[in-house]
Every structure is written in structure tokens, then in C-alpha cells.
C-alpha positions in Angstrom: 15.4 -32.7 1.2 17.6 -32.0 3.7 18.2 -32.9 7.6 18.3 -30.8 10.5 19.9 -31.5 13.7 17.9 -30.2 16.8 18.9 -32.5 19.6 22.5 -32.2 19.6 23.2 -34.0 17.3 21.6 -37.2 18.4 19.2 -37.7 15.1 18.4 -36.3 11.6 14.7 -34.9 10.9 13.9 -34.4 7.5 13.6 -30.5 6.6 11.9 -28.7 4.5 12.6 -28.9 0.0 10.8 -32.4 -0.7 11.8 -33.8 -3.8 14.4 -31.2 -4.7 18.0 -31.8 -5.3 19.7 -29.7 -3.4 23.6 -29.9 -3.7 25.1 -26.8 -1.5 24.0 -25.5 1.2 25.0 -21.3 2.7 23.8 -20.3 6.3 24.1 -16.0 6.4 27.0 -15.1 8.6 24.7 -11.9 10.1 21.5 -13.5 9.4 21.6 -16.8 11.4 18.0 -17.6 10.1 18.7 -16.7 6.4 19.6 -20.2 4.7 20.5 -20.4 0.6 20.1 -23.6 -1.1 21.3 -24.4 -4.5 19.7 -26.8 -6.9 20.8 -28.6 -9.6 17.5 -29.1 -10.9 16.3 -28.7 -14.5 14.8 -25.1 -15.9 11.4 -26.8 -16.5 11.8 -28.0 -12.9 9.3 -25.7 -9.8 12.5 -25.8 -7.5 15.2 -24.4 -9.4 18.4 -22.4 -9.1 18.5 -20.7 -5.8 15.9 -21.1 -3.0 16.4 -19.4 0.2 14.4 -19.0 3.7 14.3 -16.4 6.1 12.9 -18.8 9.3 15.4 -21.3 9.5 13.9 -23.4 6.2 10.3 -24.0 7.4 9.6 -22.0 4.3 11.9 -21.4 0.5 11.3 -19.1 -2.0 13.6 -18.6 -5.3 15.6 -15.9 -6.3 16.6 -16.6 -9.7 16.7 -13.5 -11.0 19.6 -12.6 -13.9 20.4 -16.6 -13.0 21.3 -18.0 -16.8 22.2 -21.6 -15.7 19.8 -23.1 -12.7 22.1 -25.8 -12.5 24.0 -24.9 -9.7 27.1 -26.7 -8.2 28.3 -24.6 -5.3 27.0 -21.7 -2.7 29.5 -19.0 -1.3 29.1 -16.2 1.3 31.7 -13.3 2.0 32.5 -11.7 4.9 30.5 -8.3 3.7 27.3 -10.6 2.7 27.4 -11.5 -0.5 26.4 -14.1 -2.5 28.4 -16.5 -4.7 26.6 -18.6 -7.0 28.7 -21.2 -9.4 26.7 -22.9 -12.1 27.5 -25.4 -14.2 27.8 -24.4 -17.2 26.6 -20.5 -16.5 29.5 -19.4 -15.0 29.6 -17.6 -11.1 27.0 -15.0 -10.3 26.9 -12.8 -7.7 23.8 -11.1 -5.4 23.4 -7.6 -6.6 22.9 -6.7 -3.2 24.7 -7.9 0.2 22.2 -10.1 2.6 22.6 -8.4 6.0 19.4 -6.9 6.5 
């Protein structure tokens, strides 16, 4: 779970990836409604790896594809819209693809 501001900052709402542990966070620098999550969940677990939504996290999928490790420890963006994922014990992976649609 995480928490969204939405009043300026005067409370915390819970948002969106019950029961998931998410431990990095990415927002898109051209897509301001594209945010990545990165979980450190378990392989056997139904929110693993990488989750990302495109309307500001009312709703996730994954994209774990060519992911080895879905253990992950830290989310990077570049300024051309790529994707860094580091693992834990996978190594870093990056999108094929940049995220600037």
C-alpha cells in the first residue's frame, strides 16, 4: 500500500496495491500519470516484480517480462524514459523500450 497526498499535503489516503510490499516508487518524467512500483515480493507471490499504472495508481498491472529476480530493491528513470530496475540478487535490468508515449 501506499499513500497519496491530495489536499496539500494535509493527510495520507491509502492508494491503491493492498497487501503488496512495495519498496520504490518512479513517477514518468513525460507521463505524469505513468507510476512504476517495485516489489520485493516472492515469485509465487500475484504482485510481483514491477507493477505500473497509467491513471495515477487507481489501477496496476505487471510487466515482468525478461525480469529474472522479482525481488526488487530500487526504481530509476532517465532523462530519455527509460527504465532502471535493480534486483536483489538479479542484477539491473532495463525497459526495452523508453516510456514516453
Amino acid at each position: 500500500v501506499f499513500h497519496r497526498i491530495s489536499d496539500n499535503g494535509e493527510s495520507l489516503q491509502k492508494y491503491g496495491l493492498k497487501n503488496t510490499s512495495i519498496v520504490s516508487l518512479l513517477i514518468s518524467h513525460k507521463r505524469r500519470e505513468y507510476i512504476f512500483a517495485g516489489s520485493r515480493s516472492q515469485p509465487t507471490d500475484q504482485t510481483k516484480g514491477i507493477l505500473y499504472s497509467t491513471d495515477n495508481g487507481k489501477n496496476w498491472l505487471q510487466i515482468n517480462t525478461g525480469l529474472t529476480d522479482f525481488r526488487v530493491v530500487q526504481l530509476a528513470g532517465d532523462s530519455l524514459g527509460f527504465i532502471y530496475v535493480a534486483t536483489e540478487n538479479g542484477g539491473v535490468f532495463r525497459t526495452a523500450n523508453p516510456i514516453n508515449k
